[in-house]
KEKE-3310 file (N, C-alpha, C; in steps of 0.2 Angstrom, whole numbers, plus 5000, padded with zeros to 4 digits):
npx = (5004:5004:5011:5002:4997:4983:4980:4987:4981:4971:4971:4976:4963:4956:4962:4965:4965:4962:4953:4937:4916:4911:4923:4927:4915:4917:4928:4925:4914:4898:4890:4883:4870:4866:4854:4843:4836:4825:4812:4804:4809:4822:4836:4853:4870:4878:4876:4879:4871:4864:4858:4867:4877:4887:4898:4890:4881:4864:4865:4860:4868:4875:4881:4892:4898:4911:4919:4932:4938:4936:4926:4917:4919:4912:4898:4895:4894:4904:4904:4894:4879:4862:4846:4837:4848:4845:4836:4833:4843:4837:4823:4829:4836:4822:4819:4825:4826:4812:4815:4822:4838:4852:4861:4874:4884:4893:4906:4908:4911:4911:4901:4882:4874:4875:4868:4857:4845:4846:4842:4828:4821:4822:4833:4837:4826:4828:4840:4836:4825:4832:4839:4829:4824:4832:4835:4823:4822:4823:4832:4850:4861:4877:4891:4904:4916:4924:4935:4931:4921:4907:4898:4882:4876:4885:4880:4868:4869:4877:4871:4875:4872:4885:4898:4912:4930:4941:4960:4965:4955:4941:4930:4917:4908:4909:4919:4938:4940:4929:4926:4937:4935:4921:4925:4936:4935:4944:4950:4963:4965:4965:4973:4977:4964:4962:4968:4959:4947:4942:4942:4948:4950:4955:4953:4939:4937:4939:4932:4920:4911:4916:4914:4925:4941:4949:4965:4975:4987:5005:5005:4995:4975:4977:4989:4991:4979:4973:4977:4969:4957:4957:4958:4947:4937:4940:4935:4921:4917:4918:4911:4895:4895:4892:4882:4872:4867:4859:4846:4835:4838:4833:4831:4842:4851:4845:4846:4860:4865:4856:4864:4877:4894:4893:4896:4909:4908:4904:4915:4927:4937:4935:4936:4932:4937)
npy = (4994:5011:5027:5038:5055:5061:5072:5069:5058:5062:5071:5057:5051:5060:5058:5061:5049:5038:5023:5022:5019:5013:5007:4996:4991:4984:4976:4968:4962:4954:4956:4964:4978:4992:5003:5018:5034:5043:5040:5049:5063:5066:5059:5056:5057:5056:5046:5029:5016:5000:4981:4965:4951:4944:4934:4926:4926:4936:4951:4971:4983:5002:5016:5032:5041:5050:5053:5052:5062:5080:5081:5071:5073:5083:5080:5073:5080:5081:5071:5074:5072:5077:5077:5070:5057:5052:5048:5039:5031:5027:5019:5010:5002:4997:4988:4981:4972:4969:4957:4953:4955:4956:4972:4981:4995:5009:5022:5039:5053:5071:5078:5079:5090:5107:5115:5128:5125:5112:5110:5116:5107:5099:5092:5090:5083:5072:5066:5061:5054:5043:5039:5036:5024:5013:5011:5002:4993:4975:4966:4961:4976:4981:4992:5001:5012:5023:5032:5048:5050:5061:5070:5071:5069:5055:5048:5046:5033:5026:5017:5005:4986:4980:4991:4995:5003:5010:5008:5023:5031:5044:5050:5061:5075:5086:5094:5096:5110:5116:5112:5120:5131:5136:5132:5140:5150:5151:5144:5140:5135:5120:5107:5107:5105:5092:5086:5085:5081:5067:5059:5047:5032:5023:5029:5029:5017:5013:5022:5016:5018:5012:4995:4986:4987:4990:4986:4995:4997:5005:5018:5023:5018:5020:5017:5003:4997:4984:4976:4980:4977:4965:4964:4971:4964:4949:4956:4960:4948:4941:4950:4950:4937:4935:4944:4938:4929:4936:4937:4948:4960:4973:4979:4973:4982:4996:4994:4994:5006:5018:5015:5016:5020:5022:5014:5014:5029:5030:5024:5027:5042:5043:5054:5064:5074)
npz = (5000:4995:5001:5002:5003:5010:5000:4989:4987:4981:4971:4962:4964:4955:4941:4925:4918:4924:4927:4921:4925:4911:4907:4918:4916:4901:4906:4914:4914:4902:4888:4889:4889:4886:4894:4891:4894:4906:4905:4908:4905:4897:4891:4900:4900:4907:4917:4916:4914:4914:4909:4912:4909:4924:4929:4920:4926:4928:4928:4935:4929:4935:4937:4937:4924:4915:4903:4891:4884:4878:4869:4876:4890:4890:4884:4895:4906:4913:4921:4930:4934:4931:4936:4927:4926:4936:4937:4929:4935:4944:4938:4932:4943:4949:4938:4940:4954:4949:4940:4948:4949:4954:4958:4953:4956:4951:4957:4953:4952:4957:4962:4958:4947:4951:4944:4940:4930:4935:4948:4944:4937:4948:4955:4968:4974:4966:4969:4984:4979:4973:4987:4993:4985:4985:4997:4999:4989:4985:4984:4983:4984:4978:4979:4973:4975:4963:4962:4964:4975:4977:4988:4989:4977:4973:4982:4981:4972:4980:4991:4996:5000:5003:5003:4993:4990:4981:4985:4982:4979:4982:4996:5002:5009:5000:4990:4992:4991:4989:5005:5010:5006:5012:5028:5028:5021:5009:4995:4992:5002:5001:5001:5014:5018:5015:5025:5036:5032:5030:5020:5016:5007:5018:5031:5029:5030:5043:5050:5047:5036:5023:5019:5015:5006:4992:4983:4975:4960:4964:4961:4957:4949:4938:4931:4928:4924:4922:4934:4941:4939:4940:4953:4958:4951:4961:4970:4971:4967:4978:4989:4982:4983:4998:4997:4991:5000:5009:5019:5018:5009:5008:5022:5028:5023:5026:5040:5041:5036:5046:5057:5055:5059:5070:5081:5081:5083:5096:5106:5119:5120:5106:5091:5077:5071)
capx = (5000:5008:5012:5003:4994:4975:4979:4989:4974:4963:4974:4974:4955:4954:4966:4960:4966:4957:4948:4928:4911:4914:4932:4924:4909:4921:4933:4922:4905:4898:4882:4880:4863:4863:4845:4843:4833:4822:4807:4799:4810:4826:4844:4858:4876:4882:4873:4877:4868:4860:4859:4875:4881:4893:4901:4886:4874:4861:4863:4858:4876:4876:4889:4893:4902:4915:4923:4940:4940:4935:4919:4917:4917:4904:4892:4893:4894:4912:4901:4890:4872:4857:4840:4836:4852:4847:4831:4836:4847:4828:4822:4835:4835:4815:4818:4831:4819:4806:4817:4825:4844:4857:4864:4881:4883:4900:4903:4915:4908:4911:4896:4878:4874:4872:4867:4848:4841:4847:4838:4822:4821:4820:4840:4837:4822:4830:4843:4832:4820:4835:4839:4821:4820:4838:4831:4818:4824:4822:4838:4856:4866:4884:4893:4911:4918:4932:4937:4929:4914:4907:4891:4873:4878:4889:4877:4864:4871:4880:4869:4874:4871:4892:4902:4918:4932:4949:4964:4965:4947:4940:4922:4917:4903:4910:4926:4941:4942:4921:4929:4942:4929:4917:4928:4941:4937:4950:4949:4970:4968:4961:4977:4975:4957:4961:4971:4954:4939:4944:4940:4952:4948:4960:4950:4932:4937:4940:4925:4914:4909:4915:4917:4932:4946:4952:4970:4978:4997:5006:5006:4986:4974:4978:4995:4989:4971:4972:4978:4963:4952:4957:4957:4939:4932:4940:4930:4914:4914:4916:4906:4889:4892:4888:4875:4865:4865:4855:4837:4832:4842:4833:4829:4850:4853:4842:4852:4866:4865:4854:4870:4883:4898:4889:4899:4916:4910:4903:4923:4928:4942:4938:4936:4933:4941)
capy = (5000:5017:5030:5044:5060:5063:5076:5065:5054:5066:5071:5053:5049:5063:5055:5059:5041:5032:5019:5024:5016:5010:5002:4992:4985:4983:4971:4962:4961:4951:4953:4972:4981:4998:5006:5025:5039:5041:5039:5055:5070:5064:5054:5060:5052:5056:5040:5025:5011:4996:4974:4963:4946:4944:4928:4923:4929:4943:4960:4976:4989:5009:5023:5038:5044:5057:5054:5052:5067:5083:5081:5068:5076:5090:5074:5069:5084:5078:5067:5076:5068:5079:5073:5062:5053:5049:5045:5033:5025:5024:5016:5005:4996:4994:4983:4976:4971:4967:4953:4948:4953:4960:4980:4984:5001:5010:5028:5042:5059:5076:5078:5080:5095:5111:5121:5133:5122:5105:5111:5118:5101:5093:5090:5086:5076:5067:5062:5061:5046:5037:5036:5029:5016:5009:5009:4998:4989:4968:4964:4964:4981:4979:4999:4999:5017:5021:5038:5054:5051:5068:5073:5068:5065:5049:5042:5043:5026:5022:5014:4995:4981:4982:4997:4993:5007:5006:5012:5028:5035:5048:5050:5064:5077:5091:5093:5099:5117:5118:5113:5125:5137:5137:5135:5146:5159:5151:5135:5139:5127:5114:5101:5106:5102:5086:5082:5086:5077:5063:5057:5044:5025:5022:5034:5029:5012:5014:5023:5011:5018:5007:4987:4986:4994:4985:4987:4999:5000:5009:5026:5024:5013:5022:5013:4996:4996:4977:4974:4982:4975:4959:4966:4974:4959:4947:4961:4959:4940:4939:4955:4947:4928:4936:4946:4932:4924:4942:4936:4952:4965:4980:4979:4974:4991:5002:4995:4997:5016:5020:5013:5016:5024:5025:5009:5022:5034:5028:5019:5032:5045:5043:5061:5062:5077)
capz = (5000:4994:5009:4998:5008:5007:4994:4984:4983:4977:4964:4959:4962:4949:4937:4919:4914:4928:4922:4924:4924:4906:4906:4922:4912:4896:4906:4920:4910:4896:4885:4890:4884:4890:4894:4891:4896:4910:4903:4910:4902:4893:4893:4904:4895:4915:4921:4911:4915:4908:4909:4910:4914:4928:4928:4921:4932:4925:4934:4933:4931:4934:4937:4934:4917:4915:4900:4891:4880:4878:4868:4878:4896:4888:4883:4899:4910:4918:4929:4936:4931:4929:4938:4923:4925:4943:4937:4923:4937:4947:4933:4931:4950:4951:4933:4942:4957:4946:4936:4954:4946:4957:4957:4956:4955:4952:4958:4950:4952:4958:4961:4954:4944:4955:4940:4939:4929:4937:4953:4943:4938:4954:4957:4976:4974:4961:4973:4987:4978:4974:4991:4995:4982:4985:5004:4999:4984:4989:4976:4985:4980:4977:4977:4972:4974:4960:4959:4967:4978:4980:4993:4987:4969:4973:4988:4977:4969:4985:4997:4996:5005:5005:4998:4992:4988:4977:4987:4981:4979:4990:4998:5005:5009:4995:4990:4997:4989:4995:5013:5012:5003:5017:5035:5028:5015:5007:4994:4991:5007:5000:5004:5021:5019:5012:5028:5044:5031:5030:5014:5011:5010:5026:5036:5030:5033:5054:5054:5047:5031:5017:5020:5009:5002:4984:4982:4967:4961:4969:4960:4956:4944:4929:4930:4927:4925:4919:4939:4946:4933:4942:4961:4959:4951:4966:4978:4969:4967:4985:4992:4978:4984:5002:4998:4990:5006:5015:5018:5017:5008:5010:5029:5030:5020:5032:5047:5040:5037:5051:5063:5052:5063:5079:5085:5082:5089:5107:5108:5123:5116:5096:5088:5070:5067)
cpx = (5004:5007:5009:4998:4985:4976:4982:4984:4970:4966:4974:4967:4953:4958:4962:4960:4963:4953:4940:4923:4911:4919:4929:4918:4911:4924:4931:4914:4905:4891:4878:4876:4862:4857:4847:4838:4829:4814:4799:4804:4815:4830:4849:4864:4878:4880:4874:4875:4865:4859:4865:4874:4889:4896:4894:4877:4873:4863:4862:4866:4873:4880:4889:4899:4906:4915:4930:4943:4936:4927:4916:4913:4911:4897:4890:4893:4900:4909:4897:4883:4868:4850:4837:4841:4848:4840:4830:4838:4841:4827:4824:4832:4825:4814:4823:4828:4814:4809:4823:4834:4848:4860:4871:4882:4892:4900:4908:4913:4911:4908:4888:4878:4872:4868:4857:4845:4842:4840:4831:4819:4821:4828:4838:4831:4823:4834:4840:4826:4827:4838:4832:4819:4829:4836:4828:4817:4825:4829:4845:4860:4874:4885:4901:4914:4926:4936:4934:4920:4909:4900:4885:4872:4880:4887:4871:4866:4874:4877:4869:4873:4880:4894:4908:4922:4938:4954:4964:4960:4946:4930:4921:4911:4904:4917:4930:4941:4933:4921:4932:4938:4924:4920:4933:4942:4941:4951:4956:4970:4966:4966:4977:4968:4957:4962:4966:4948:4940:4939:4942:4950:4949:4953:4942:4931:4936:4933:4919:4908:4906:4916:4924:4937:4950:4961:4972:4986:4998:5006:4999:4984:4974:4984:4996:4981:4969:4972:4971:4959:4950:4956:4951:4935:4933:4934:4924:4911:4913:4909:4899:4889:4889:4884:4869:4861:4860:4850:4834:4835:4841:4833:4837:4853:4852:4845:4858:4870:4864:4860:4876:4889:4896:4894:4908:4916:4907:4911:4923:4936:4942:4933:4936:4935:4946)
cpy = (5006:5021:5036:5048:5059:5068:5074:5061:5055:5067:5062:5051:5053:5063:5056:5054:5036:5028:5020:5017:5010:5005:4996:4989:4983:4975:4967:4959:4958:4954:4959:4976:4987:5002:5013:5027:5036:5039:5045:5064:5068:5058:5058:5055:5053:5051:5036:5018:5005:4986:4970:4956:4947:4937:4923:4923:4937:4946:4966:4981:4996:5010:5028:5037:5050:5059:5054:5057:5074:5083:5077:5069:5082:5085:5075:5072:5084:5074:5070:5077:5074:5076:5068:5056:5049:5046:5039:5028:5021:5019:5007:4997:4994:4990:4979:4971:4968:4959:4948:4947:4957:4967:4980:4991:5004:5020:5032:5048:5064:5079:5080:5086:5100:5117:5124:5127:5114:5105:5115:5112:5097:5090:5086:5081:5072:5060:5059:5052:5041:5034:5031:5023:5011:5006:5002:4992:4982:4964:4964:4969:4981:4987:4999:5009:5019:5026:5043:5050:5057:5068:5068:5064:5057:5045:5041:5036:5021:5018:5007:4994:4981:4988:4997:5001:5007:5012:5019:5034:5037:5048:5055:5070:5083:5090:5099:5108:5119:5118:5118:5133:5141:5136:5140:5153:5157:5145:5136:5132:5121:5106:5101:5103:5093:5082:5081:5081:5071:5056:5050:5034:5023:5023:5031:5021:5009:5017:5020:5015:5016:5000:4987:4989:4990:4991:4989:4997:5007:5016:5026:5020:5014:5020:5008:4996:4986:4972:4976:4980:4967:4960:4968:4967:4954:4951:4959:4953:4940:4943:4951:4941:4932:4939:4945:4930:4930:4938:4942:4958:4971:4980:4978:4979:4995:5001:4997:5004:5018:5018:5014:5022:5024:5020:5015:5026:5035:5026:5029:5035:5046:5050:5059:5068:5080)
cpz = (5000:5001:5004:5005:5006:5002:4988:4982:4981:4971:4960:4958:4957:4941:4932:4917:4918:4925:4926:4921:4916:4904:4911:4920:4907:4899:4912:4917:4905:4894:4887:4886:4889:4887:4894:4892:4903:4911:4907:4905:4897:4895:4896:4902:4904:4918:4917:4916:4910:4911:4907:4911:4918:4931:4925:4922:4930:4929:4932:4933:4931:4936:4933:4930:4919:4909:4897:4886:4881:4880:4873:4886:4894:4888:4890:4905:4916:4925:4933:4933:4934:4935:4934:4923:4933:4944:4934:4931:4942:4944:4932:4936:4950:4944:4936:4948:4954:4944:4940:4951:4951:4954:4959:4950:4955:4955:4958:4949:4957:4963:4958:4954:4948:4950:4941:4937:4930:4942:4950:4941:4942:4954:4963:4975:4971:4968:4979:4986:4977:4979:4994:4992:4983:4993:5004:4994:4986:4985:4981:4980:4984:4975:4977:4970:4970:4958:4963:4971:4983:4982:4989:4981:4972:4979:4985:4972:4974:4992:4995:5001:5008:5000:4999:4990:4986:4983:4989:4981:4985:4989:5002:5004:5004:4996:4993:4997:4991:5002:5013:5011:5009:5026:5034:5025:5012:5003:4991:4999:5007:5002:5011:5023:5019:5021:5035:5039:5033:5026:5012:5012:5018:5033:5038:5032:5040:5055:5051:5042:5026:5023:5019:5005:4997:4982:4974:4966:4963:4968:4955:4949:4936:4925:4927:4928:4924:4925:4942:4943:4937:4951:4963:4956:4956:4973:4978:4968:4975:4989:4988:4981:4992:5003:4994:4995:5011:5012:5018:5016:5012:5017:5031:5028:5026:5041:5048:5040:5041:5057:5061:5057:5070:5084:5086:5087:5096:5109:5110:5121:5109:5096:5081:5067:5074)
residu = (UNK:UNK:UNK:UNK:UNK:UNK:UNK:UNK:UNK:UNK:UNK:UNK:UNK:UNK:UNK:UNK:UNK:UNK:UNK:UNK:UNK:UNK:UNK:UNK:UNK:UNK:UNK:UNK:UNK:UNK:UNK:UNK:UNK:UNK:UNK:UNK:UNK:UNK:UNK:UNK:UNK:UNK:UNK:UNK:UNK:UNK:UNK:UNK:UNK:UNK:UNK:UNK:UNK:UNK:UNK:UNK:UNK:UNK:UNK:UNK:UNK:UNK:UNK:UNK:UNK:UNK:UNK:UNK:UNK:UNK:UNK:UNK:UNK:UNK:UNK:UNK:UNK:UNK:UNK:UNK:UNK:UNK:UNK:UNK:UNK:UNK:UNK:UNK:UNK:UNK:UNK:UNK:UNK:UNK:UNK:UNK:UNK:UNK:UNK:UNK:UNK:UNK:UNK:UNK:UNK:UNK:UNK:UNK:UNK:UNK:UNK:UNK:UNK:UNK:UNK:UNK:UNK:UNK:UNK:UNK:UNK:UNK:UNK:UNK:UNK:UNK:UNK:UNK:UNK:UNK:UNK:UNK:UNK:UNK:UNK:UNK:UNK:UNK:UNK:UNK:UNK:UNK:UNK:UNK:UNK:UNK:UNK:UNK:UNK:UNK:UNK:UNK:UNK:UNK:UNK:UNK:UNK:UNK:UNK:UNK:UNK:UNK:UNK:UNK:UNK:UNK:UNK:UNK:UNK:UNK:UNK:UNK:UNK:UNK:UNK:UNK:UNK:UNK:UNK:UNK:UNK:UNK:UNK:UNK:UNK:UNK:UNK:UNK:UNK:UNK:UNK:UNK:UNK:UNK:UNK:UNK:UNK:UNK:UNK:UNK:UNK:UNK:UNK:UNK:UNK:UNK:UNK:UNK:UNK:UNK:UNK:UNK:UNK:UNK:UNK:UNK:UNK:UNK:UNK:UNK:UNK:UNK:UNK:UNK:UNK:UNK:UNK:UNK:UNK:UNK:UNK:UNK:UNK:UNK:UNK:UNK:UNK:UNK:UNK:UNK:UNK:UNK:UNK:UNK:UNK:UNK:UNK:UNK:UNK:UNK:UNK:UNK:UNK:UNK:UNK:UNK:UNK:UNK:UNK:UNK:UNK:UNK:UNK:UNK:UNK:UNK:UNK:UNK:UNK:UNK:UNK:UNK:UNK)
# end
C-alpha cells in the first residue's frame, strides 16, 4: 500500500486516465445492453447504466460517466448527472427488482449537477427518491467506489448492502476546495482540507463507512488498470456471493445506514476530526 497523503489521493482519484464506469463493464462484464433515458424527460450520457452478465449471472450495472476526451466530458457533463440521470438509474433498479437481478453500481463523480436548471428540475428530489427506492429495493446492492465520491451525487448510487472502495478513491461530503471554501474563506487550502475530512479510503474504513478497500498499484489505477480490473472483480465476486446469502436485503441496507459509525463513535476518546 503506497504512503501517499489525502491530497495526493485526490489528485489521483481525479486522474484523467482512471479507468471509469465504462472500462469496468468493458473488462468484467459480458452481453451488456445499456438502457437510456428516464422515461419521464430525457437521457443523461452522466449516468450510464443498463443489463450485463457477471460471471454469468444477469445484473443490473450503473455509474457515473465522465469521459475520456473533451467532447466527451461535455456529453457527459464531467460526471456530474442531471435529475434524469438519477432517474434513469431509478428506473433501472426497480427493473432490476422486478426481474430479481442483482445491482452493482460504480461511483465516480464530483458531484451531481448544481446548475439553475438541474435544481428547477428537481435535482434534490432526484437524489432524494434514489435514496428511498435503494432503501427499499428487495435485490442485494453491490457499490464499488472508484474515483471521486462527491456529497449527494455519489450516495445517490451508494447505498449498498456492501460498499467497496479502490485504494485511492475519496468520499466525501463536498470537496476539498468547498471545505476549504466554506471553513476558511480560502479554497487555496484545500490540501490542508484534504488532511481534517477525512476522505480517504484508510480513514472511511476505521470509521465504518465502506466494508472494503480494493487494492491499486502503487502510483494509482491508471498505471495498470488490467491489475485492478482483476482486484475489483475478486472484491465483487466475493462482496455478491455474500450478499445472496442476505434474507432480506433491504431491511439489511436500512440497518446498515441508520447505525453506520455510531459503534466508532461511542469507543471512549475517538474524535473524527
Amino acid at each position: 500500500m503506497a504512503n501517499h497523503t489525502p491530497a495526493q489521493k485526490v489528485a489521483l482519484a481525479r486522474h484523467a486516465g482512471r479507468p471509469g464506469t465504462a472500462d469496468y463493464i468493458q473488462a468484467l462484464f459480458t452481453d451488456f445492453f445499456e438502457q437510456k433515458g428516464d422515461r419521464l424527460a430525457g437521457e443523461d450520457a452522466g449516468i450510464l447504466g443498463g443489463i450485463a452478465l457477471y460471471h454469468g449471472r444477469p445484473v443490473t450495472v450503473i455509474g457515473h460517466r465522465k469521459g475520456r476526451n473533451l467532447a466527451e466530458n461535455q456529453r457527459c457533463n464531467f460526471g456530474m448527472p442531471n435529475p434524469e440521470g438519477y432517474r434513469k438509474a431509478q428506473r433501472l433498479m426497480r427493473q432490476a427488482e422486478k426481474f430479481g437481478r442483482p445491482i452493482i453500481t460504480f461511483i465516480d463523480t464530483p458531484g451531481a449537477y448544481p446548475g439553475l436548471e438541474a435544481e428547477e428540475r428537481g435535482q434534490g428530489e432526484a437524489i432524494a427518491r434514489s435514496l428511498a427506492v435503494m432503501s427499499q429495493i428487495t435485490v442485494p446492492l453491490i457499490a464499488v467506489i472508484t474515483g471521486e465520491g462527491g456529497s449527494g451525487g455519489a450516495l445517490a448510487l451508494a447505498m449498498g448492502n456492501t460498499v467497496l472502495m479502490l485504494e485511492n478513491a475519496i468520499y466525501s461530503v463536498l470537496s476539498p476546495e468547498g471545505f476549504a471554501s466554506i471553513l476558511w474563506k480560502d479554497s487555496s487550502r484545500s490540501s490542508e482540507a484534504c488532511d481534517v475530512m477525512k476522505l480517504t479510503a484508510q480513514d472511511l474504513k476505521q470509521l465504518e463507512i465502506i466494508d472494503d478497500i480494493i487494492p491499486e498499484p502503487e502510483q494509482g489505477a491508471h498505471t495498470d488498470p488490467d491489475a485492478v480490473f482483476q482486484a475489483v472483480d475478486a472484491a465483487l465476486q466475493k462482496a455478491l456471493s455474500r450478499a445472496l446469502r442476505i434474507s432480506d436485503p433491504a431491511v439489511h441496507r436500512q440497518k446498515k445506514f441508520r447505525t453506520m459509525g455510531t459503534a466508532f463513535l461511542q469507543e471512549p476518546g475517538k474524535d473524527v476530526l
